[in-house]
VOKEMAR-126158 format. One record per residue (C-alpha): x, y, z; residue number from 1. Coordinates in nm, 2 decimals. Example, Ala and Ser with C-alpha at 12.3 -4.5 7.8 and 13.67 -1.06 7.14 Angstrom:
2
r east->1.23, north->-0.45, up->0.78, romar->1
r east->1.37, north->-0.11, up->0.71, romar->2
This chain:
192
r east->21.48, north->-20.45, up->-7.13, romar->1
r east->21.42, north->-20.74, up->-7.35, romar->2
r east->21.60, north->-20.99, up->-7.25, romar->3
r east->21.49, north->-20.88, up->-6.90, romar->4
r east->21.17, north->-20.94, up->-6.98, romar->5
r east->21.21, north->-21.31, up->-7.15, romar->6
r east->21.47, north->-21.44, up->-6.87, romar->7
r east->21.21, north->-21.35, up->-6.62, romar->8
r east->20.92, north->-21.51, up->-6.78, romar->9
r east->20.80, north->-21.28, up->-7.02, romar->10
r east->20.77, north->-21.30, up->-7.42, romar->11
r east->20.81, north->-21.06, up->-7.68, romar->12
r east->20.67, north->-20.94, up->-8.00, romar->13
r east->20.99, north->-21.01, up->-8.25, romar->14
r east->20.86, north->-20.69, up->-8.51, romar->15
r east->20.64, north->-20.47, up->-8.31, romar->16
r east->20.52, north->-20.26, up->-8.61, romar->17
r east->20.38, north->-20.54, up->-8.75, romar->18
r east->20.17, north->-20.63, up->-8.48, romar->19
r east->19.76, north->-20.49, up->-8.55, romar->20
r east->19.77, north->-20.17, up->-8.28, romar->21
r east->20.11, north->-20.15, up->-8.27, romar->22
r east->20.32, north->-19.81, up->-8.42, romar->23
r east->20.69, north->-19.86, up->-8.58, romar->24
r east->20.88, north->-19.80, up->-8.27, romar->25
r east->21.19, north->-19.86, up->-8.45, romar->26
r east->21.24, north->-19.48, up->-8.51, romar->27
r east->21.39, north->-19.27, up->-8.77, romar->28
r east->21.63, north->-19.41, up->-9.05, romar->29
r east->21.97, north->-19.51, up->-8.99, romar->30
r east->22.13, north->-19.27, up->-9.27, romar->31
r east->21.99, north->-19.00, up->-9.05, romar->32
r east->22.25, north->-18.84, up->-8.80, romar->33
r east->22.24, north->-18.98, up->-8.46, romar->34
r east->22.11, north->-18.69, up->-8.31, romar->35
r east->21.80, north->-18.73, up->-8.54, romar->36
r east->21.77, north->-19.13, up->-8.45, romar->37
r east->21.82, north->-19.07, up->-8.10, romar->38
r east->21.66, north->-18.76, up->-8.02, romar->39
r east->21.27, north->-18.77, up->-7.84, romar->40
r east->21.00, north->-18.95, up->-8.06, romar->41
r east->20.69, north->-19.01, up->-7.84, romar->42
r east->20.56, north->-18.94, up->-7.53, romar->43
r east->20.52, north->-19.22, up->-7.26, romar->44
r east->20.26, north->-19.20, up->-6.97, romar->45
r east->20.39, north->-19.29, up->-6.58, romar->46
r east->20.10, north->-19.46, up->-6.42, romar->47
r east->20.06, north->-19.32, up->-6.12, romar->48
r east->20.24, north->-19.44, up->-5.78, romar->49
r east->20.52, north->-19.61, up->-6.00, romar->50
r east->20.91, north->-19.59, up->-5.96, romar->51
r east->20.93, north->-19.42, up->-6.25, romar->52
r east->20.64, north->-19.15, up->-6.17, romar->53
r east->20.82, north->-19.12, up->-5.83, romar->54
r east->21.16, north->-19.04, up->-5.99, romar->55
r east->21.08, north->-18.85, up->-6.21, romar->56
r east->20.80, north->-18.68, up->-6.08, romar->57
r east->20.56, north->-18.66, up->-6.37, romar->58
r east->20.32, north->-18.80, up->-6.53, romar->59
r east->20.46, north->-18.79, up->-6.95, romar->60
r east->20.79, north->-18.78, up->-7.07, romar->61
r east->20.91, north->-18.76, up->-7.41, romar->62
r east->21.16, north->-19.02, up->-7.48, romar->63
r east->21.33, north->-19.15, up->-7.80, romar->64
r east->21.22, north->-19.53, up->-7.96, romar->65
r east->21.50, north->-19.72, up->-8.17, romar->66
r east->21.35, north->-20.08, up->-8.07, romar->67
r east->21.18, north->-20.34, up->-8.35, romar->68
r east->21.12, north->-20.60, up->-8.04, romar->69
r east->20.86, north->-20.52, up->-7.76, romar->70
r east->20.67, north->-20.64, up->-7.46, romar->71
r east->20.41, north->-20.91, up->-7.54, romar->72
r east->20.35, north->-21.05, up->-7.23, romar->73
r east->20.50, north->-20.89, up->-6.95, romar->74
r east->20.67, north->-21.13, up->-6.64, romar->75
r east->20.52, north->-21.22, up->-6.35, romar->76
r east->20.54, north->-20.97, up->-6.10, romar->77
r east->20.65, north->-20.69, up->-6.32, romar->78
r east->20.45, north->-20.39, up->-6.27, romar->79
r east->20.44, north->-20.17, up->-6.56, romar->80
r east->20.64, north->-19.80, up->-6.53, romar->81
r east->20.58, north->-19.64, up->-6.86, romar->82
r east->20.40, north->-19.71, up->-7.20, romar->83
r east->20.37, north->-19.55, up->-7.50, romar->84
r east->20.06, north->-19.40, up->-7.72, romar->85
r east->19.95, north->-19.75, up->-7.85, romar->86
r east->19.99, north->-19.93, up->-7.55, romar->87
r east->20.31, north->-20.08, up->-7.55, romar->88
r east->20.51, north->-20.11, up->-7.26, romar->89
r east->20.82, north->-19.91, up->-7.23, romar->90
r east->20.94, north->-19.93, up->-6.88, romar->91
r east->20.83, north->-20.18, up->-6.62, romar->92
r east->21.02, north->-20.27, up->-6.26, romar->93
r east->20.98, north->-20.54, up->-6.02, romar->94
r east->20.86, north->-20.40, up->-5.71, romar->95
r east->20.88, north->-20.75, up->-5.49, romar->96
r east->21.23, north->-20.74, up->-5.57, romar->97
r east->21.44, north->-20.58, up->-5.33, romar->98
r east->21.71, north->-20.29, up->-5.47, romar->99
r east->21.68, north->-20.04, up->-5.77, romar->100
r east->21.55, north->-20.22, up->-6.05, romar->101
r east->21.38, north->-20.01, up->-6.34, romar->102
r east->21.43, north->-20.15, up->-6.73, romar->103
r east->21.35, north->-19.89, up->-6.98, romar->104
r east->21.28, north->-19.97, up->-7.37, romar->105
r east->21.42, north->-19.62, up->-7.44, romar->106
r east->21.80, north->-19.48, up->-7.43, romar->107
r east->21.86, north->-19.29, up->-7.12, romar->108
r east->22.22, north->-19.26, up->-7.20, romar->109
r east->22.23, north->-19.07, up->-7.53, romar->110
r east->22.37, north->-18.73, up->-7.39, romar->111
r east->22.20, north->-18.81, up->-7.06, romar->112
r east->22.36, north->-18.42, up->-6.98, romar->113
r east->22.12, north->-18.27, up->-7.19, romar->114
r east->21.76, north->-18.47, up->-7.11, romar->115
r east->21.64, north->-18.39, up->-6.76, romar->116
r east->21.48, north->-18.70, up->-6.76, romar->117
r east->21.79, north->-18.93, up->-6.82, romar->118
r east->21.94, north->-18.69, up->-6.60, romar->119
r east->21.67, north->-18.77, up->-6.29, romar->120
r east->21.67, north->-19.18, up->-6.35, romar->121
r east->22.07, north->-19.17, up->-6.33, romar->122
r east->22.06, north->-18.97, up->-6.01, romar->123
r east->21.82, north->-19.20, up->-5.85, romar->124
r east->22.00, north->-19.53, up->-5.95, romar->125
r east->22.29, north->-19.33, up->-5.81, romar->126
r east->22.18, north->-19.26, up->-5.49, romar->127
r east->21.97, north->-19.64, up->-5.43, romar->128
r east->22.34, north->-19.77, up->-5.50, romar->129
r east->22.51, north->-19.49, up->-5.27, romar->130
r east->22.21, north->-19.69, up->-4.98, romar->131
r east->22.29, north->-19.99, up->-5.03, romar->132
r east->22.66, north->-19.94, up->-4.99, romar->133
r east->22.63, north->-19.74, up->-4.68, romar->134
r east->22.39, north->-20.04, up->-4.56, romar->135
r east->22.61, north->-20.35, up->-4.67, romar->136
r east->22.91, north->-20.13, up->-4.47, romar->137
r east->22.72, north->-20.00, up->-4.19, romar->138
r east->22.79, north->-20.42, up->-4.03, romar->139
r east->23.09, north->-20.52, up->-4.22, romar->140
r east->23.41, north->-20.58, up->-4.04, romar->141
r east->23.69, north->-20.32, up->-4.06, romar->142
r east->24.00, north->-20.41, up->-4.13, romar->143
r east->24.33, north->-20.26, up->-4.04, romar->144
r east->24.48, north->-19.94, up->-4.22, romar->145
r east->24.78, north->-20.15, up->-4.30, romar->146
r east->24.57, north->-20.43, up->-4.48, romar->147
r east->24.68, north->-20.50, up->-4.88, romar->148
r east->24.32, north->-20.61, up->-4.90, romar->149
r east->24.22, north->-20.26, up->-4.83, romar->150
r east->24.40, north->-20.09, up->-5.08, romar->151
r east->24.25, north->-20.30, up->-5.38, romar->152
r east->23.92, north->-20.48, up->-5.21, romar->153
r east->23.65, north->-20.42, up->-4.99, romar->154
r east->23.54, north->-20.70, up->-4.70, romar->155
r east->23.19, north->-20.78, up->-4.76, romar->156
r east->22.99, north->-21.05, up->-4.61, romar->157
r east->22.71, north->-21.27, up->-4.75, romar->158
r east->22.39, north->-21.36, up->-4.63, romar->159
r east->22.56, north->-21.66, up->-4.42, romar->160
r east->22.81, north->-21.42, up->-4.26, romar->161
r east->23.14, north->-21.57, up->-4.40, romar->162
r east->23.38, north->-21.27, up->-4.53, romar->163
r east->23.45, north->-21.24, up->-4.89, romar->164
r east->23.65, north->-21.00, up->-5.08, romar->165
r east->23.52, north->-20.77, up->-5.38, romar->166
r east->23.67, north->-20.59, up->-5.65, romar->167
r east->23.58, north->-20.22, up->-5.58, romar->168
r east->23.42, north->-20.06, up->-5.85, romar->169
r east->23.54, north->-19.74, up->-6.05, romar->170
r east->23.49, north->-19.43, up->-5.77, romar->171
r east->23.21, north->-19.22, up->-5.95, romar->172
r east->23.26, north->-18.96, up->-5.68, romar->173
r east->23.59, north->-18.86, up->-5.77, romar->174
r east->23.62, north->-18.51, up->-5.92, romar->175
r east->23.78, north->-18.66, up->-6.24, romar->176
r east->23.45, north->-18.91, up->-6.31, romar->177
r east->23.41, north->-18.74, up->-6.64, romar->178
r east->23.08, north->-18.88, up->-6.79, romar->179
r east->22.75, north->-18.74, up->-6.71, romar->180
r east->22.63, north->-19.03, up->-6.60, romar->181
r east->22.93, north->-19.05, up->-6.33, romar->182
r east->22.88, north->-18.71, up->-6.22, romar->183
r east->22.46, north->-18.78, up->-6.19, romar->184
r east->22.54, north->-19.10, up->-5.95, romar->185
r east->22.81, north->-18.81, up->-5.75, romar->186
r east->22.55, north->-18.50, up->-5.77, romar->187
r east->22.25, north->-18.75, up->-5.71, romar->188
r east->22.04, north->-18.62, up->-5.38, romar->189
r east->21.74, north->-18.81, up->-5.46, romar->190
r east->21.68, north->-19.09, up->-5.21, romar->191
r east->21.43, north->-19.38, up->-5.29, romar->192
């Protein structure tokens, strides 16, 4: 989120709670059990008509806050997804960008089974990546069944139309994806 943020023209506030406004995002004490440091802390508001509002179809969520860094000025073409009580950003996305993009200030992946919300963000990244791969296939050549290139690659093409081949990532469908997030981006029916 962060670094997002910085590489993309953006600076940051290096200790949030000591800026005048600001609260201590940094969250509850490290000697208190992780459930405790990453369990919800504040509420963040979805301005209407953003990704985030879209997704997860609301207009506050509660989320959890373990940061000491934060948004000072946000990037150039960023549009702000959540922020919290005092104003801070917590979520922004680039919406002239094409593709899923969403960075979140938060944890989404602490027991992502058990928070609807983390649950709803996964789902949607899932299905924007289960798009894109049915539209970067829907022109690519096919190659023949008997191809070792098909067994450990997929064919893609770039924007200049000269074949390349790809690693292909870990198959989050399969029934023995055993994170939550894997089964989200399997179970995901949201479409963006």
């Amino acid at each position: 989120f962060q670094e997002v943020n910085a590489a993309m023209g953006g600076s940051l506030h290096q200790a949030v709670h000591e800026q005048p406004g600001l609260a201590d995002h940094r969250g509850p004490s490290e000697a208190q059990p992780l459930d405790e440091q990453y369990g919800p802390l504040h509420p963040v508001h979805l301005p209407a008509g953003g990704l985030l509002a879209k997704v997860l179809q609301a207009e506050q969520v509660m989320v959890n806050s373990l940061h000491g860094q934060g948004v000072d000025r946000l990037a150039p073409g960023a549009r702000i997804e959540a922020t919290a009580p005092d104003g801070l950003v917590e979520a922004f996305s680039f919406p002239a960008h094409p593709g899923f993009n969403l960075a979140v200030q938060w944890h989404p992946e602490w027991r992502a089974a058990d928070h609807p919300v983390s649950m709803a963000m996964f789902r949607a990244f899932g299905a924007a990546c289960r798009a894109w791969h049915a539209q970067a296939h829907a022109h690519a050549p096919r190659q023949s069944p008997a191809s070792p290139c098909n067994q450990a690659h997929e064919h893609e093409q770039d924007s200049s139309g000269a074949l390349y081949s790809a690693p292909q990532a870990p198959d989050a469908t399969r029934s023995d994806a055993a994170s939550p997030a894997a089964r989200a981006l399997q179970d995901a029916p949201y479409s963006l």
